[in-house]
Backbone atoms as SQL, in Angstrom:
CREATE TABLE atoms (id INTEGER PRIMARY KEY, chain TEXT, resi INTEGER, resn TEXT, atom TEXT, x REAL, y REAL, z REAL);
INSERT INTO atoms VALUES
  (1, 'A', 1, 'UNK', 'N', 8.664, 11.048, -10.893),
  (2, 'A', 1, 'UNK', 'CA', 7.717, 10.617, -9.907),
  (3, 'A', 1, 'UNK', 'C', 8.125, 9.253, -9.377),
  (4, 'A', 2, 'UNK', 'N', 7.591, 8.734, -8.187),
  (5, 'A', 2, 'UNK', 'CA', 8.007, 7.512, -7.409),
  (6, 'A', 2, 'UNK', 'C', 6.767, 7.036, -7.122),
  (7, 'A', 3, 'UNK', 'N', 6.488, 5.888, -7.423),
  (8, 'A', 3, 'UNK', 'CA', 5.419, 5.496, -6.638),
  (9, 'A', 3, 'UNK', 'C', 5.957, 4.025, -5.483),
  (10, 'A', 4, 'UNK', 'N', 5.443, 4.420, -4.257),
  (11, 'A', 4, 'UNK', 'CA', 5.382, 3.989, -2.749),
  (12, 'A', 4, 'UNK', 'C', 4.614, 2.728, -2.660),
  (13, 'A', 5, 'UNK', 'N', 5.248, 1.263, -2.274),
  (14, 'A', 5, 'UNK', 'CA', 3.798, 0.398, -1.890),
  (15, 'A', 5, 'UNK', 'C', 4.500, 0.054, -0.392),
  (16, 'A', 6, 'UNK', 'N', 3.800, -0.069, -0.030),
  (17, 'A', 6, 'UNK', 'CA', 3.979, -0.828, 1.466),
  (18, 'A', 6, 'UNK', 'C', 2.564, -1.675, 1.450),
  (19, 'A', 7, 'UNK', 'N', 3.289, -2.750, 2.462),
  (20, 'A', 7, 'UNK', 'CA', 2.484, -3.777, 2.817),
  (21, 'A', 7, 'UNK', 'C', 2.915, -4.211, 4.077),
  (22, 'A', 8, 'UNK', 'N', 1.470, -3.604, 4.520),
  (23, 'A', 8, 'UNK', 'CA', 1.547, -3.739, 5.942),
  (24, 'A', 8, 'UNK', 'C', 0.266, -4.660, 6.904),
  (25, 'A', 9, 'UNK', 'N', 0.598, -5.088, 7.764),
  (26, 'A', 9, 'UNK', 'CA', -0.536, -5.679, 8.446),
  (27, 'A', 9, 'UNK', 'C', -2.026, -4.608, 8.647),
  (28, 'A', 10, 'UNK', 'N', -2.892, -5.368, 9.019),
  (29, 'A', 10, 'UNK', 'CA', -4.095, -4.476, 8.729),
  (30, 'A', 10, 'UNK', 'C', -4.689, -3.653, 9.889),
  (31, 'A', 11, 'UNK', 'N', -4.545, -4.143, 11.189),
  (32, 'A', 11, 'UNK', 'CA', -4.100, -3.457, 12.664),
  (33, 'A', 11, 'UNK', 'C', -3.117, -2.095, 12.441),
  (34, 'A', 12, 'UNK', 'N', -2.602, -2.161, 11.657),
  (35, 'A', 12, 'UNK', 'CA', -1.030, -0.673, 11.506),
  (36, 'A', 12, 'UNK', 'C', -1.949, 0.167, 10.616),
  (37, 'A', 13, 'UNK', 'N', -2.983, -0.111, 9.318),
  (38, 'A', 13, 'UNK', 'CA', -3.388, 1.299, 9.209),
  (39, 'A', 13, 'UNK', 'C', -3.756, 2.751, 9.347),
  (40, 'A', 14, 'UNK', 'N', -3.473, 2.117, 10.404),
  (41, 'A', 14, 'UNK', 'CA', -4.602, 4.029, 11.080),
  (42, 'A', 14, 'UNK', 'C', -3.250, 4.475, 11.415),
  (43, 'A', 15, 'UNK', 'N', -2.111, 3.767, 11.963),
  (44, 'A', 15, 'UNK', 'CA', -0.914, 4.483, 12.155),
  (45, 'A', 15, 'UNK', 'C', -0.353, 4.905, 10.780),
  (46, 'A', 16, 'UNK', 'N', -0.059, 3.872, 10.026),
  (47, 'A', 16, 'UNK', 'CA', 0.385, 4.358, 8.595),
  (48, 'A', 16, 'UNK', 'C', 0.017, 5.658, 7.975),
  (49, 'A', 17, 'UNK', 'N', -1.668, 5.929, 7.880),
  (50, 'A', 17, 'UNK', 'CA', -2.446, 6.823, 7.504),
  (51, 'A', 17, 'UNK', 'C', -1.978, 8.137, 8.521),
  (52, 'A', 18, 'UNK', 'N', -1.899, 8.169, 9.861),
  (53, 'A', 18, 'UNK', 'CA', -1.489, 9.699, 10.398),
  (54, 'A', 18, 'UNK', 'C', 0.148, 9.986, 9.947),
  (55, 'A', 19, 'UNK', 'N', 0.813, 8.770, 10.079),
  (56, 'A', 19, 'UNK', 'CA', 2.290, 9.557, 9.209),
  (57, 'A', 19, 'UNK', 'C', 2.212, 10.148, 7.926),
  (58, 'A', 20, 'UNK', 'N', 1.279, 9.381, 7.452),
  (59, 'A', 20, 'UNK', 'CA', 1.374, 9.931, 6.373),
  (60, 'A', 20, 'UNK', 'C', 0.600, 11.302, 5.959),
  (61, 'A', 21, 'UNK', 'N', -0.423, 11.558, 6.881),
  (62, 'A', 21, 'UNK', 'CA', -1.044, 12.790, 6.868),
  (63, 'A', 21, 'UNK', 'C', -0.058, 14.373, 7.538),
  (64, 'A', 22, 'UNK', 'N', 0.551, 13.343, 8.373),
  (65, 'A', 22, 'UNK', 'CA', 1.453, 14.856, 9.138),
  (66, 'A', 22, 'UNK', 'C', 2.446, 14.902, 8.077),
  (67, 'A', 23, 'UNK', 'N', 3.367, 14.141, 7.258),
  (68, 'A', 23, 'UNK', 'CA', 4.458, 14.504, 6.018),
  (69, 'A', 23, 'UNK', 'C', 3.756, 15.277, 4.962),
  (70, 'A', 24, 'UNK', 'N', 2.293, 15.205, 4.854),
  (71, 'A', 24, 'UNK', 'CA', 1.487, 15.940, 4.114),
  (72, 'A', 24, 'UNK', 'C', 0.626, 15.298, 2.519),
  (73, 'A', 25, 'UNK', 'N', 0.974, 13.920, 2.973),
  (74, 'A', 25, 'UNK', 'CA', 0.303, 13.311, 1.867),
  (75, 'A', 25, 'UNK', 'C', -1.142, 13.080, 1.665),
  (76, 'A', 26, 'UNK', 'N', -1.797, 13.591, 1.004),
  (77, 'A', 26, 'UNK', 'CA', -3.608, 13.632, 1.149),
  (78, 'A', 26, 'UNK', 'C', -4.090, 12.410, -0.347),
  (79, 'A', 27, 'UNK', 'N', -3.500, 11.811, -0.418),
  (80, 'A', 27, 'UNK', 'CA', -3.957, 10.864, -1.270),
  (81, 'A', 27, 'UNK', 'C', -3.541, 9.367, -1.493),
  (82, 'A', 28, 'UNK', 'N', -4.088, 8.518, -0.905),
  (83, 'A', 28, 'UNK', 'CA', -3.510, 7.167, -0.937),
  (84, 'A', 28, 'UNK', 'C', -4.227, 6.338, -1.478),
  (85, 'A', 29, 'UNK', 'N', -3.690, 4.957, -1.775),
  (86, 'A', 29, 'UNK', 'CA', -4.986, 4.093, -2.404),
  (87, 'A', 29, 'UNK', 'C', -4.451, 2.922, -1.739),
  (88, 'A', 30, 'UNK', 'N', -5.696, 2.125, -1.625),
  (89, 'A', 30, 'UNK', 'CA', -5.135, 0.997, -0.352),
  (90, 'A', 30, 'UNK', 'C', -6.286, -0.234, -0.653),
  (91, 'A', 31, 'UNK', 'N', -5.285, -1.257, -0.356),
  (92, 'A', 31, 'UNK', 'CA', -6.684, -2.906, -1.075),
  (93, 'A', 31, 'UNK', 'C', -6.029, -3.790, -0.286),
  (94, 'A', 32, 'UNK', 'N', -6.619, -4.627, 0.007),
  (95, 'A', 32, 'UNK', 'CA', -6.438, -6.027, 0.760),
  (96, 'A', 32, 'UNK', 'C', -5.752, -6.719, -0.322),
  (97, 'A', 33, 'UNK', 'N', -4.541, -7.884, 0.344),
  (98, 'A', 33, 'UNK', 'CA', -3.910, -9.135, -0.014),
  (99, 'A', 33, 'UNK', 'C', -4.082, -10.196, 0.580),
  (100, 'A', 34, 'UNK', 'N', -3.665, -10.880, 0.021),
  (101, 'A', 34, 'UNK', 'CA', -2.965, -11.984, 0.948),
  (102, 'A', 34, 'UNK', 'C', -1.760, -12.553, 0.556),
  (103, 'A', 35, 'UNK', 'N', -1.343, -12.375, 1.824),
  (104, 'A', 35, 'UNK', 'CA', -0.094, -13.203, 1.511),
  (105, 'A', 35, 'UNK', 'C', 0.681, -14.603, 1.965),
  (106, 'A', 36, 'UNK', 'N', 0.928, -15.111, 1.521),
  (107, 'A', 36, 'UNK', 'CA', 1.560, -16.493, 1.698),
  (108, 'A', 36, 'UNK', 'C', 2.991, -17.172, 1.838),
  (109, 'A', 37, 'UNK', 'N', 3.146, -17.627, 2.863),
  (110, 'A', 37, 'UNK', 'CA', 4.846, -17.795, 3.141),
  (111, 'A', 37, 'UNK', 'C', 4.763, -18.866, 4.103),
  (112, 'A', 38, 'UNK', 'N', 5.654, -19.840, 4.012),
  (113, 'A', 38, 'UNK', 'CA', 6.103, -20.806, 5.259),
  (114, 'A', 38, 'UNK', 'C', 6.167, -20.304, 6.319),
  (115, 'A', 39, 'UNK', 'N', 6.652, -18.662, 6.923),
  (116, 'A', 39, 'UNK', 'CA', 6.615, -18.469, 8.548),
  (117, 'A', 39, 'UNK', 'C', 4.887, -18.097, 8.742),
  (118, 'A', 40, 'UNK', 'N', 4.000, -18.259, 8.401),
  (119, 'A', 40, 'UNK', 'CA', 2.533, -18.036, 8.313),
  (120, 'A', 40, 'UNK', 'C', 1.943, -18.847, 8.866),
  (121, 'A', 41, 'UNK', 'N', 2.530, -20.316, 8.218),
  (122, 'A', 41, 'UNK', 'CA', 1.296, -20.960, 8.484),
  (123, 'A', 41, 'UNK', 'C', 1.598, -21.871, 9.650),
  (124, 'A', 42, 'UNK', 'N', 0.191, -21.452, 10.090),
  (125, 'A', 42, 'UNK', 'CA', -0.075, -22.499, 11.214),
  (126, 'A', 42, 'UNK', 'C', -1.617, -22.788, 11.498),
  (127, 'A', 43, 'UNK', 'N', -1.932, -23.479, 12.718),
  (128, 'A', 43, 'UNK', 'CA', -3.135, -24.332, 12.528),
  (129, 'A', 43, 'UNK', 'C', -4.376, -23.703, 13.679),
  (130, 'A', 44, 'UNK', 'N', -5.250, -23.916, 13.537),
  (131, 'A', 44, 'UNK', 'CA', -6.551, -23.072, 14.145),
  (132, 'A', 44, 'UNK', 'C', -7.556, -23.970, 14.313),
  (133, 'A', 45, 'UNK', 'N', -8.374, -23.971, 15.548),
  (134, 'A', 45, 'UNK', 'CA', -9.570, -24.640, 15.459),
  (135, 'A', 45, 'UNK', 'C', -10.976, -24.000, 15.886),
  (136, 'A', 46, 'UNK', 'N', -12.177, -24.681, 15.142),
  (137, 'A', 46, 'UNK', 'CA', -13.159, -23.971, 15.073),
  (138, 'A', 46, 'UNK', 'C', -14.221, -25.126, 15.121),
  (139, 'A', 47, 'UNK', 'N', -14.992, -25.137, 16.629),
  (140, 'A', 47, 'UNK', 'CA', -15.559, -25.790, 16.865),
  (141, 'A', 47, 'UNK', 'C', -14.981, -27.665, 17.044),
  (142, 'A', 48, 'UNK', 'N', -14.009, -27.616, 17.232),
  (143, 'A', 48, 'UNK', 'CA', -13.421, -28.941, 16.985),
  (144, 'A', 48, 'UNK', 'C', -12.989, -29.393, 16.005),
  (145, 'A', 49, 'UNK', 'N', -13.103, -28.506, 15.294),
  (146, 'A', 49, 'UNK', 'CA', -12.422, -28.943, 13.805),
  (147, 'A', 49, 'UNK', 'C', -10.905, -28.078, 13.629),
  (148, 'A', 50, 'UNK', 'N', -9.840, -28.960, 13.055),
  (149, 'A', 50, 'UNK', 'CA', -8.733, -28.521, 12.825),
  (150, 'A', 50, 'UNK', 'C', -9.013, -27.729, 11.567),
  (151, 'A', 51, 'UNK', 'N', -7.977, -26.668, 10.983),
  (152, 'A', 51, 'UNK', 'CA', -7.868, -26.469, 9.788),
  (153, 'A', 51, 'UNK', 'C', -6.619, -25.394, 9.577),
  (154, 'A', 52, 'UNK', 'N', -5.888, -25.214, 8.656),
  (155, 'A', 52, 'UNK', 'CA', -4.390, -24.832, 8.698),
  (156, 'A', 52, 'UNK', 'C', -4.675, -23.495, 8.106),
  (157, 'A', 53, 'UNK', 'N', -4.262, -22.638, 8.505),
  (158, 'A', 53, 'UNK', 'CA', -4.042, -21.133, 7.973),
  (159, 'A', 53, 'UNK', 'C', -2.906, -20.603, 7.903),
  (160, 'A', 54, 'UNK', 'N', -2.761, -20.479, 6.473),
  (161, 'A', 54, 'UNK', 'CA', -1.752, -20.301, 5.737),
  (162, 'A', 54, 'UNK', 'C', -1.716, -18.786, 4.598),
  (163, 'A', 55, 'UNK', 'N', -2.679, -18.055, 4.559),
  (164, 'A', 55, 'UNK', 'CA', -2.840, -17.372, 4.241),
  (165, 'A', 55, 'UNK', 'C', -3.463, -16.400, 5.087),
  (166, 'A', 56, 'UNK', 'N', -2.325, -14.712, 4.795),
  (167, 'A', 56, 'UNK', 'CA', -2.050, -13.850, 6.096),
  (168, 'A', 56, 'UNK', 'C', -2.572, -12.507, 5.576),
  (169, 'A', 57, 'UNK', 'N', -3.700, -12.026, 6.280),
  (170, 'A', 57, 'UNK', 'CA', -4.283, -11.009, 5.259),
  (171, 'A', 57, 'UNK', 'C', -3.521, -9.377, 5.421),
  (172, 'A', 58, 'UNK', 'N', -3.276, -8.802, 4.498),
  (173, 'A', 58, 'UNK', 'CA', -2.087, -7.701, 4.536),
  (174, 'A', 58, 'UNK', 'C', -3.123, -6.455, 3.932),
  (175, 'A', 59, 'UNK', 'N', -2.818, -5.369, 3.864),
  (176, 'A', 59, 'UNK', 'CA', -3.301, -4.053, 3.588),
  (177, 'A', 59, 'UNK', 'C', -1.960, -3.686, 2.513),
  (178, 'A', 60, 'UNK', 'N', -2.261, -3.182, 1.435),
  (179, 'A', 60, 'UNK', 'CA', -1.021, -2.710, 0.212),
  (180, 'A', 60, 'UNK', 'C', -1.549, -1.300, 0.160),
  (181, 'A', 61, 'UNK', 'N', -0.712, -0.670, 0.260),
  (182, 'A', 61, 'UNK', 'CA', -0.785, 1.143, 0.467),
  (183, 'A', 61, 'UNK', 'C', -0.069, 1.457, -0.719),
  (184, 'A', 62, 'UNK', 'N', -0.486, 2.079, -1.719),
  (185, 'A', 62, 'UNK', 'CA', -0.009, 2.873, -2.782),
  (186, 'A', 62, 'UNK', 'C', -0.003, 4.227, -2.453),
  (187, 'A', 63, 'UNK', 'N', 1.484, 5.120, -2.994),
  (188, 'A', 63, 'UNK', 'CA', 1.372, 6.381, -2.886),
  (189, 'A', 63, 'UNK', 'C', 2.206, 6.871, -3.948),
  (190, 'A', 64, 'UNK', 'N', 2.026, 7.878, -4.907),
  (191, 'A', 64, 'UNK', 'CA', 2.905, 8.378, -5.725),
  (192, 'A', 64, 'UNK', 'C', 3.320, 9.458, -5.190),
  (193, 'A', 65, 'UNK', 'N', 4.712, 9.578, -5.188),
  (194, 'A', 65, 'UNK', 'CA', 5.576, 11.085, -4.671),
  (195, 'A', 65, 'UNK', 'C', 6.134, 11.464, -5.357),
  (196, 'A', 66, 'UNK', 'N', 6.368, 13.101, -5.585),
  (197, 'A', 66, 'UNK', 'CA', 6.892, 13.992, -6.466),
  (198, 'A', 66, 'UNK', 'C', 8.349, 13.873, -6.367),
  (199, 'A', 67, 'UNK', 'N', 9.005, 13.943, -5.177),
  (200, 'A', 67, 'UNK', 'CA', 10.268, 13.569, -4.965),
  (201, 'A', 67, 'UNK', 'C', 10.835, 12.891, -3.663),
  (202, 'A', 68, 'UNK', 'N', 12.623, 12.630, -4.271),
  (203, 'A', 68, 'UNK', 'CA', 13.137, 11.672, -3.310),
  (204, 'A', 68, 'UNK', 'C', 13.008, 11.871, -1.778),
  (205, 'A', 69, 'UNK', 'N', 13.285, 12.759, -1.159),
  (206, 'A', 69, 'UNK', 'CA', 13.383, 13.577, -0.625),
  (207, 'A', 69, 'UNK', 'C', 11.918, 13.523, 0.603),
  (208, 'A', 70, 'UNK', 'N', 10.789, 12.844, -0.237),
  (209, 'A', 70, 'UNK', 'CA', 9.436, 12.491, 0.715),
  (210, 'A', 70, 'UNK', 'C', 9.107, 11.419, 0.957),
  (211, 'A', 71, 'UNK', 'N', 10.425, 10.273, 0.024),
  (212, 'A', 71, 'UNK', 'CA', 10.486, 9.124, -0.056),
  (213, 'A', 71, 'UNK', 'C', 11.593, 9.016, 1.675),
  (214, 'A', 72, 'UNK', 'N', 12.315, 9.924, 1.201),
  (215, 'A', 72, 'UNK', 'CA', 13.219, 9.046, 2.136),
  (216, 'A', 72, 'UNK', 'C', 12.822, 9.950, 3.846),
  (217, 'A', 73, 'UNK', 'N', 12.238, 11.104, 4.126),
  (218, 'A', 73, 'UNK', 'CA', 11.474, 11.267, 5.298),
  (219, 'A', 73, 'UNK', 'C', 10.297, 9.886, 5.610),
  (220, 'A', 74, 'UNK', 'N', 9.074, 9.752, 4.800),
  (221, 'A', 74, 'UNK', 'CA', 8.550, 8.436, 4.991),
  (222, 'A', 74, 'UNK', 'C', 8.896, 7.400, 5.668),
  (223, 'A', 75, 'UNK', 'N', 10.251, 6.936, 4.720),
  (224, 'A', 75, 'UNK', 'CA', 10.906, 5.481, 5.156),
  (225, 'A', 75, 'UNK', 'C', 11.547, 5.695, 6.695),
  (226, 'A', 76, 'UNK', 'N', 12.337, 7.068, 7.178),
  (227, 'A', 76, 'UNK', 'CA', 12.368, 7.137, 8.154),
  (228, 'A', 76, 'UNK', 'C', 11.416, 7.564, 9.328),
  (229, 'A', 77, 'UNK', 'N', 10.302, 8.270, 9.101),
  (230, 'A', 77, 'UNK', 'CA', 9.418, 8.324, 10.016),
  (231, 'A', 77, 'UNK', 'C', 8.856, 6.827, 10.109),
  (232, 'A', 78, 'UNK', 'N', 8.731, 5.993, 9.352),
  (233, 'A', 78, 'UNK', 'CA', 8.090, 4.643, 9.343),
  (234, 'A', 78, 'UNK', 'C', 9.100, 3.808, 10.492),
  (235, 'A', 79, 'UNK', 'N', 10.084, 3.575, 10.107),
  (236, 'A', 79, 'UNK', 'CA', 11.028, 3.242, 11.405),
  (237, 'A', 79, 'UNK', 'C', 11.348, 3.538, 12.510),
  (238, 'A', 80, 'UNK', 'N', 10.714, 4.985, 12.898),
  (239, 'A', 80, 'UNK', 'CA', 10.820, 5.388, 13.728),
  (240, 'A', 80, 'UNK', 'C', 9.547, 4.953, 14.260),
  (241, 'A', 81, 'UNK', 'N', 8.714, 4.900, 13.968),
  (242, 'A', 81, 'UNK', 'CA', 6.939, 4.266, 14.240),
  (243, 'A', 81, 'UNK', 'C', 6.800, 3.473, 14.714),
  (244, 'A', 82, 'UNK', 'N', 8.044, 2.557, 14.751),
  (245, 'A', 82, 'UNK', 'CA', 7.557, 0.847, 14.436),
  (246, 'A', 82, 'UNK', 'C', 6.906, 0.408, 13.802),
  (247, 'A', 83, 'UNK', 'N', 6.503, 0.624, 13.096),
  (248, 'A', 83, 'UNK', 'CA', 5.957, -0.107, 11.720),
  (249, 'A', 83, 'UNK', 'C', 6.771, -0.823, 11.173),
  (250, 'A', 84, 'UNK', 'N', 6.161, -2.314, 11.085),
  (251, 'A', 84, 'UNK', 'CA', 6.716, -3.350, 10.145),
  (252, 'A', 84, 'UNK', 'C', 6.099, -3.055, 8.866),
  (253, 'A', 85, 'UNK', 'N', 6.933, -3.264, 7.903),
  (254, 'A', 85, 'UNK', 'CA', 6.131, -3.226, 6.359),
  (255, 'A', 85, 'UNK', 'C', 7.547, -3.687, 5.067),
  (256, 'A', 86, 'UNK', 'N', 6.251, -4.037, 4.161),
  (257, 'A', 86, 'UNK', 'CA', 7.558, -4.593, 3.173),
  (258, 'A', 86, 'UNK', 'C', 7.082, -3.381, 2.213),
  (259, 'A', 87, 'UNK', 'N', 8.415, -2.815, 1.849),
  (260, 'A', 87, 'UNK', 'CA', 8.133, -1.163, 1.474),
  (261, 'A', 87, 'UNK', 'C', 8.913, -2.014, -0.342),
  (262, 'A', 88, 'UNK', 'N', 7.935, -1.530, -1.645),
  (263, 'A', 88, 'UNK', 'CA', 8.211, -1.465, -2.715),
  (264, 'A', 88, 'UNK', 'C', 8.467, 0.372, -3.455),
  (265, 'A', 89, 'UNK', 'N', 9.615, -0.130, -4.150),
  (266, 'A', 89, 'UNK', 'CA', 9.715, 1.296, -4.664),
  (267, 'A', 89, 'UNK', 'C', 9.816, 1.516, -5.781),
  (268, 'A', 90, 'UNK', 'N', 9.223, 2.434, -7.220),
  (269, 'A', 90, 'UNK', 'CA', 9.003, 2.408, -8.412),
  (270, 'A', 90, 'UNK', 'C', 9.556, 3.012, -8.785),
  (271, 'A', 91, 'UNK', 'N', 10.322, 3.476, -9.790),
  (272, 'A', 91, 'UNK', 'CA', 9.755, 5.118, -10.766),
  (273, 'A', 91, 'UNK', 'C', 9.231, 4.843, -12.090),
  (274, 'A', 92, 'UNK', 'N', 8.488, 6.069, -11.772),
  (275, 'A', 92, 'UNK', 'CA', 7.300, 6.557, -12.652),
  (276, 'A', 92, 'UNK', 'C', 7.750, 6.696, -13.878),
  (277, 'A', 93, 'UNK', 'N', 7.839, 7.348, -15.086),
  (278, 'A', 93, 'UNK', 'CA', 8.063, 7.698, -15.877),
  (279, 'A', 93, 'UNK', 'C', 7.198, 9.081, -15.838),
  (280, 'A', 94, 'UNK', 'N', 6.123, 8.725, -16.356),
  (281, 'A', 94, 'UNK', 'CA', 4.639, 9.297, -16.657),
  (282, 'A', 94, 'UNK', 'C', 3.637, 8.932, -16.457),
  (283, 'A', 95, 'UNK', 'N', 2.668, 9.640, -15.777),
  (284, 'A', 95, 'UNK', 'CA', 1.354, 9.339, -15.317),
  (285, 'A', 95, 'UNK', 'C', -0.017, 10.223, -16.586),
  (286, 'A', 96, 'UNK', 'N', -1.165, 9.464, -16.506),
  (287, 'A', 96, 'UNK', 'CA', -1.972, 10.126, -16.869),
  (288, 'A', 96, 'UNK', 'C', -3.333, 9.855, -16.283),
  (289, 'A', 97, 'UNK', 'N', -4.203, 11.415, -16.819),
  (290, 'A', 97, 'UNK', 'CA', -5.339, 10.852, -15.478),
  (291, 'A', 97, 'UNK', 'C', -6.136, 10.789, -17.257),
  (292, 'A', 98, 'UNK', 'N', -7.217, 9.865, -16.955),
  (293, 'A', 98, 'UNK', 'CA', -8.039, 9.500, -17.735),
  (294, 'A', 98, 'UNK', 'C', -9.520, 9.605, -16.994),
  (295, 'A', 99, 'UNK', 'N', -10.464, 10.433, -17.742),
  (296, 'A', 99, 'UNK', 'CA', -12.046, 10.896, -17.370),
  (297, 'A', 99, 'UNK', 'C', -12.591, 10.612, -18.356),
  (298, 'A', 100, 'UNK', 'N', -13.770, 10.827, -17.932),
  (299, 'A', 100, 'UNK', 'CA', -15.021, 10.134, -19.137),
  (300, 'A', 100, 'UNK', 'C', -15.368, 11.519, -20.525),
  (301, 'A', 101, 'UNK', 'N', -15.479, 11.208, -21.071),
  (302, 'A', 101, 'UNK', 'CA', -15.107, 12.107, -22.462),
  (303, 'A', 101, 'UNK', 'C', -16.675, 11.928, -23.037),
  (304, 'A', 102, 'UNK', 'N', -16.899, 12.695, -24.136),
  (305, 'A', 102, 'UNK', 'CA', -17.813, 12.867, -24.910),
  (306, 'A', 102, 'UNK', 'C', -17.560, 11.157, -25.812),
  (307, 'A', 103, 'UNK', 'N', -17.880, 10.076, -26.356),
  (308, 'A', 103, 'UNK', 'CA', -17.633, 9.154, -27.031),
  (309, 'A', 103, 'UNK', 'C', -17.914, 9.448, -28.776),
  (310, 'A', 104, 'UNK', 'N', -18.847, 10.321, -28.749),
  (311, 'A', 104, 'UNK', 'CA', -18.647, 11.173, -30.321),
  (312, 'A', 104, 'UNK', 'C', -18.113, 11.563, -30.846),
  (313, 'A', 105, 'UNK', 'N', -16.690, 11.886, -29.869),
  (314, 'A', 105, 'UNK', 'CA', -15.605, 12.683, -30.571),
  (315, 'A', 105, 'UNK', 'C', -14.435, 11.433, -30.756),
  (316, 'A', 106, 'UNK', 'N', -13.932, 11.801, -31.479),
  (317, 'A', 106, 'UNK', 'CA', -12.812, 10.372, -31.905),
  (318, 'A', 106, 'UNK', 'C', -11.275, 11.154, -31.441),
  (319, 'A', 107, 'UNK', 'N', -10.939, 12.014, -30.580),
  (320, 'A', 107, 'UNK', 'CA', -9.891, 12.282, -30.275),
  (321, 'A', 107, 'UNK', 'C', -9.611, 12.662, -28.668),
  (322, 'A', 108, 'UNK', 'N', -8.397, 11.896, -28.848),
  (323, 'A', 108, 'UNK', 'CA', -8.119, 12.037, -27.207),
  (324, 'A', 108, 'UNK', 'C', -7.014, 13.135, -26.072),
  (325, 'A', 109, 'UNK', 'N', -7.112, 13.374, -25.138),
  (326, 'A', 109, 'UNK', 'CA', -6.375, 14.456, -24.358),
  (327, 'A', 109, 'UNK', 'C', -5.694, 13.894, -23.535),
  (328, 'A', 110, 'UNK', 'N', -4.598, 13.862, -24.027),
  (329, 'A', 110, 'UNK', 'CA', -2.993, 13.426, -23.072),
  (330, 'A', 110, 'UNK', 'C', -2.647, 14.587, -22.668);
C-alpha cells in the first residue's frame, strides 16, 4: 500500500477532489495547515494597522493506494491540471482498521 499527501492551497480543492473522483478514488481525508517559509511572508493592513503574515494556510490531502500504477496516473493527471502541490509519498507496510469492541472481553481482532 502507498499512502498519498499533497498539500495544496485551499482555492485547488474542489479541483483536487474531481481528479480524484474520475481516477476512482472515493475516500480521502483532508485537514488544514499552516505553513511557513520566507517566500510567504509579507505585510497586510487592517484598519491602519500594519501586521506581517507569515503564515500560509494549506489543505493536506491524505490518500492510501493499493498500487503504483494509481500513484503514478494521479501525479500525472495533477500536472496536467495545473495544480501546484507539494506531493509526499509513503509506503505502507500494514494498515489496520480499529472499531469499538465489547470492553468485557480482553481480546483483540487484527
Amino acid at each position: 500500500m502507498i499512502k498519498l499527501e499533497l498539500l495544496i492551497f485551499e482555492h485547488k480543492i474542489d479541483e483536487v477532489k474531481e481528479v480524484l473522483r474520475e481516477i476512482g478514488i472515493k475516500k480521502i481525508s483532508t485537514f488544514e495547515v499552516k505553513e511557513y517559509g520566507q517566500g510567504h511572508i509579507h505585510k497586510e493592513g487592517y484598519r491602519g494597522a500594519q501586521y506581517t503574515v507569515d503564515f500560509i494556510t494549506k489543505i493536506n490531502v491524505s490518500i492510501l493506494l493499493d498500487s503504483t500504477e494509481r500513484l503514478d496516473k494521479i501525479l500525472h493527471i495533477l500536472s496536467v491540471a495545473n495544480v501546484d502541490a507539494d506531493v509526499l509519498v509513503y509506503e505502507v507496510m500494514q494498515g489496520y482498521t480499529i472499531s469499538k469492541r465489547d470492553l468485557s472481553k480482553n481480546d483483540f481482532d487484527f
